[in-house]
C-alpha positions in Angstrom: -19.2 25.5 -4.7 -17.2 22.4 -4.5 -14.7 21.1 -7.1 -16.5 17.7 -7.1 -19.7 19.7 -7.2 -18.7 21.6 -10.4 -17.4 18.4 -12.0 -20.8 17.0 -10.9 -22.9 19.8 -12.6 -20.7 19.4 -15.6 -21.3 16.3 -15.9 -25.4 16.8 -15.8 -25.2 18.7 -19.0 -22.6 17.5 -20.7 -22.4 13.3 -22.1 -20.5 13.3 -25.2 -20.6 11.8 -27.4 -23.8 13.2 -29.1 -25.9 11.1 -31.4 -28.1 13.5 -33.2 -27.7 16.5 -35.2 -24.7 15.0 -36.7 -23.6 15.6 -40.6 -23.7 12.7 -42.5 -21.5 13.1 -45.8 -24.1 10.4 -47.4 -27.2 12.4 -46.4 -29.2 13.8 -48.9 -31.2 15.8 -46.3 -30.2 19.4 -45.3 -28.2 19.9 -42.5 -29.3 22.7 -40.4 -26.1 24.6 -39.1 -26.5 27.9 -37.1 -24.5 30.7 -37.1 -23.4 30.1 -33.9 -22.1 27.0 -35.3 -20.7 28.9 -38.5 -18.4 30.9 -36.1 -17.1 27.9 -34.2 -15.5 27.2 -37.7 -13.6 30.4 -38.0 -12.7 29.7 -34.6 -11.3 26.3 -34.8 -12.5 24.4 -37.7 -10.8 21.2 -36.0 -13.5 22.2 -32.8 -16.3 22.6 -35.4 -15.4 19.1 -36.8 -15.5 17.2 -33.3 -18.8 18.5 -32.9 -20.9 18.1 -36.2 -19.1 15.0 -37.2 -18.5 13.0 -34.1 -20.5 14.7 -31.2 -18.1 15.8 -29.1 -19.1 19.3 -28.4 -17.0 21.9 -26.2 -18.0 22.1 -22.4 -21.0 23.9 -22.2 -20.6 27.5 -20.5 -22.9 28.9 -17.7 -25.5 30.9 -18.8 -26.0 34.7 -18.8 -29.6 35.1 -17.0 -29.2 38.7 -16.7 -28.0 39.0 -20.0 -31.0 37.1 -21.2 -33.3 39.5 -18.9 -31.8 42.5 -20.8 -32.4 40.6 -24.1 -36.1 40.1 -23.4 -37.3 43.8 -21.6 -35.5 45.3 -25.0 -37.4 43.1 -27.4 -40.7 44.0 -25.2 -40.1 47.5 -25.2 -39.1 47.8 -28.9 -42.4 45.8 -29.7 -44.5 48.1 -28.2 -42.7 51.2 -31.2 -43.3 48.0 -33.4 -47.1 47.9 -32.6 -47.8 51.6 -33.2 -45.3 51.8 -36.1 -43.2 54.7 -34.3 -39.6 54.7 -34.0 -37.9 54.4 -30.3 -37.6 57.8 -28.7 -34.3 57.1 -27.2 -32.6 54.7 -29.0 -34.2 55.4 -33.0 -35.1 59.3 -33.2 -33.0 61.2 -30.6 -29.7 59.3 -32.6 -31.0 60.8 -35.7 -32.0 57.1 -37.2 -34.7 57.8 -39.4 -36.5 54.2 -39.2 -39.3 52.3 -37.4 -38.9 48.7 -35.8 -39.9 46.2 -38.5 -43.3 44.4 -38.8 -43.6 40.8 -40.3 -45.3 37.8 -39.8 -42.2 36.1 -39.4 -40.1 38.1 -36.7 -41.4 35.4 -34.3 -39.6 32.7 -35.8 -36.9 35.2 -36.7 -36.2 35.3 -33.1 -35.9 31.5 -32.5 -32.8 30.3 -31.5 -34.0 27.0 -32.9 -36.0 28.0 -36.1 -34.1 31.8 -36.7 -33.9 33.5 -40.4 -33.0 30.4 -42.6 -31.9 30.0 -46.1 -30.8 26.8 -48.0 -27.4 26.9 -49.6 -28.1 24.9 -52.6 -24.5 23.8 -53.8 -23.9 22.6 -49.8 -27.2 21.5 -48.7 -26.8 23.5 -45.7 -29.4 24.8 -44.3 -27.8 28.1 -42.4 -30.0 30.0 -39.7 -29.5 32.5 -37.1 -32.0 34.3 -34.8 -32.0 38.1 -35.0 -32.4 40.5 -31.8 -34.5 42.7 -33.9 -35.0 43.9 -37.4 -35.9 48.4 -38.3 -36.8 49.3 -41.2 -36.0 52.4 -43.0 -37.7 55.5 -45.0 -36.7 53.7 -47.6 -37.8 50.1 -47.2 -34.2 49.2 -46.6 -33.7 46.5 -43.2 -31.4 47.5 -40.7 -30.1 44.6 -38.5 -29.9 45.4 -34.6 -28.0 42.7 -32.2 -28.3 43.6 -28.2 -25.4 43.4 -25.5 -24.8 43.6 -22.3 -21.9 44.1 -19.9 -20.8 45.6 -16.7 -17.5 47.6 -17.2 -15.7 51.2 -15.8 -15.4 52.3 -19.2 -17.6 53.3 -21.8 -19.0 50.4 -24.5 -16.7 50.2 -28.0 -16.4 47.6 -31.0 -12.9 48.4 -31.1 -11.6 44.6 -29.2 -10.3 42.3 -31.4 -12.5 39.9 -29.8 -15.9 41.7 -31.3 -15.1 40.5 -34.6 -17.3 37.8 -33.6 -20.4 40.4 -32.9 -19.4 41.7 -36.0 -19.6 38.9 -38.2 -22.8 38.1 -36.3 -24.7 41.3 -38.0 -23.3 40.5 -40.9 -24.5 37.0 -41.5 -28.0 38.1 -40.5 -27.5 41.0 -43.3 -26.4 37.8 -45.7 -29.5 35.6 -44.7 -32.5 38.5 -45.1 -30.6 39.2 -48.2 -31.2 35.7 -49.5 -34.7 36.5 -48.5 -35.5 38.6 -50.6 -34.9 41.9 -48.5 -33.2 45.0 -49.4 -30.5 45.3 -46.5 -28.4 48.1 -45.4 -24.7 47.2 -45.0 -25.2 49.5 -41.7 -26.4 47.9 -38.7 -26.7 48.9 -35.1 -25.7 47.5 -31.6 -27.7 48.4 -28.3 -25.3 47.9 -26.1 -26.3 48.0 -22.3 -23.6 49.0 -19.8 -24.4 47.9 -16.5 -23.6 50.5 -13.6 -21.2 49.3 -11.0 -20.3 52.8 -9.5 -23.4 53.9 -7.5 -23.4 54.5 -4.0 -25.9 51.1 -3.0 -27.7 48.6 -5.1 -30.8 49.4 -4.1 -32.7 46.4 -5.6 -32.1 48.0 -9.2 -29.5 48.0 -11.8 -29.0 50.7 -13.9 -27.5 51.0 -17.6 -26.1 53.2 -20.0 -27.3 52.4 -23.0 -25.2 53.2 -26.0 -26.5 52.8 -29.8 -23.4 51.6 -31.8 -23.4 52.2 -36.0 -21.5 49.4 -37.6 -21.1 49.0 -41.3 -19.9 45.6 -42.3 -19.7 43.2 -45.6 -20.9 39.9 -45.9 -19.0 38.5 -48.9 -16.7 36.6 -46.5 -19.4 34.5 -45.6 -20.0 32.8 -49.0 -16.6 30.9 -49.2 -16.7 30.4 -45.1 -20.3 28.2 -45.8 -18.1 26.6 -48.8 -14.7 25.7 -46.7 -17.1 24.3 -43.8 -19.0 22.2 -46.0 -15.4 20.7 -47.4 -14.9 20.1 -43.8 -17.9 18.1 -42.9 -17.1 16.1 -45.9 -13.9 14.9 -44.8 -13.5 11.6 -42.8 -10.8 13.2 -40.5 -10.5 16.0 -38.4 -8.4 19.1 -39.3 -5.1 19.9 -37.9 -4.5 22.0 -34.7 -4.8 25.7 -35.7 -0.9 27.5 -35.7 -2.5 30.6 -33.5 -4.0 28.1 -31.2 -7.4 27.2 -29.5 -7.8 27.4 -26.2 -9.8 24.1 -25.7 -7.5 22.2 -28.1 -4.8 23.4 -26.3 -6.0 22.9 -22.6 -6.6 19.3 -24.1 -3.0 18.9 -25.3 -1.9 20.1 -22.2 -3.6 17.5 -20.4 -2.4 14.4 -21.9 1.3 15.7 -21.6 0.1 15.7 -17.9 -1.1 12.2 -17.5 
């Protein structure tokens, strides 16, 4: 592919500046913002601002298909655990995990990327929502929150990069929203996480994975103040200063008009 092709294809997909979904500091309606959207704000609140307030998003990336394909083949085969109210053989019983996959009327919507598990943060008017991979539930009613990943790498699967702390956070804001629920929610969560095998002999039209069941144990009480500081930064009528530690997009942008 082309330089001028890439551009081209950039282009397609990507016309700021956006006029909808914007926050409007007069508003009295709620402003949906996702947990996606949450975590561009620890990222780079000055990012986060360009976007909600004036449109200008970040250059979309190219999307994962296979990751996707993963994402759907595990939510089929867990629903089929779900529909006989069993727990998975391999990932649930044989690591010990004494739970079944969750049934509710809602999981659907759960799932959404566009609707997800909502709940209104009254002293904001935020509307925060995220769409859970799945949801167990244990011996003793408690929910469990499971994310899925996918890679391709030599080594085996950890949470141990710095750069996780983002997955992290991500069960732990879906711990905070069934919480606000109404749900009983264990601090432990779990990570199916699919390693994709790039040592065999031939391809052979199929990929194989290791698939490794990863125990975290998080907190959500960072996530309280982080819905508060990004609400105070929607409200003001400039953006915030360019973080110390750096963004790369801020800083690819800086770079380029000490170029011209």
């Amino acid at each position: 592919m082309t330089l001028r092709s890439v551009l081209e294809l950039i282009l397609m997909v990507y016309r700021p500046p956006r006029q909808r979904n914007l926050y409007d500091p007069g508003s009295q309606k709620p402003f949906k913002l996702s947990r996606t959207r949450l975590e561009r704000f620890i990222e780079c609140p000055r990012c986060f601002y360009l976007d909600r307030r004036l449109g200008v998003d970040r250059p979309p990336g190219f999307p994962f298909n296979l990751n996707s394909a993963v994402d759907t083949l595990l939510k089929t085969e867990f629903d089929i655990y779900r529909e006989i109210k069993e727990p998975h053989p391999d990932y649930m019983q044989s690591h010990g995990i004494d739970a079944i996959p969750f049934q509710h009327p809602d999981l659907y919507d759960w799932r959404n990327n566009f609707k997800g598990v909502q709940h209104l943060h009254e002293s904001t008017n935020l509307l925060i929502h995220g769409a859970v991979d799945d949801v167990w539930e244990s011996s003793t009613g408690e929910l469990i929150v499971v994310d899925y990943k996918a890679t391709s790498k030599n080594s085996a699967v950890s949470l141990d990069a710095e750069w996780q702390r983002s997955y992290k956070r991500q069960i732990e804001i879906y711990q905070w929203l069934l919480r606000r629920n109404g749900f009983d929610v264990s601090n432990t969560g779990y990570f199916i996480y699919c390693n994709g095998n790039r040592q065999r002999e031939e391809f052979a039209q199929h990929l194989q994975f290791e698939v490794s069941v990863l125990p975290y144990t998080g907190t959500d009480t960072w996530v309280e103040d982080t819905i508060i500081n990004a609400h105070h930064c929607l409200q003001s009528e400039s953006a915030p200063e360019l973080l110390e530690r750096g963004c790369y997009y801020c800083t690819y942008y800086l770079a380029r008009l000490d170029a011209e």
